[in-house]
C-alpha positions, -999 to 999 in steps of 0.1 A, spaced: 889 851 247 908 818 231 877 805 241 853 821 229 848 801 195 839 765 217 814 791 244 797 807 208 792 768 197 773 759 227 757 790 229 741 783 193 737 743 202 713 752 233 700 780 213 689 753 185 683 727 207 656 749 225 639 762 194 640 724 178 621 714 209 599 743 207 591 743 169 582 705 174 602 685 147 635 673 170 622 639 178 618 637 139 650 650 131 663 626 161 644 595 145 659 600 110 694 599 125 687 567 143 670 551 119 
């Protein structure tokens, strides 16, 4: 249960990493941040 918060983080970080990927705009999003 005390860990719970860090699981429901990676839950929602795979969850948005897959629908990123999916929605076709992460290498974008990864390109702005590198510069």
């Amino acid at each position: 249960m005390y860990e719970l918060p860090g699981l429901l983080f990676i839950g929602v970080a795979v969850i948005a990493d897959e629908v990123l990927h999916i929605e076709g705009w992460r290498g974008e999003l990864l390109e702005g941040d590198l510069g």
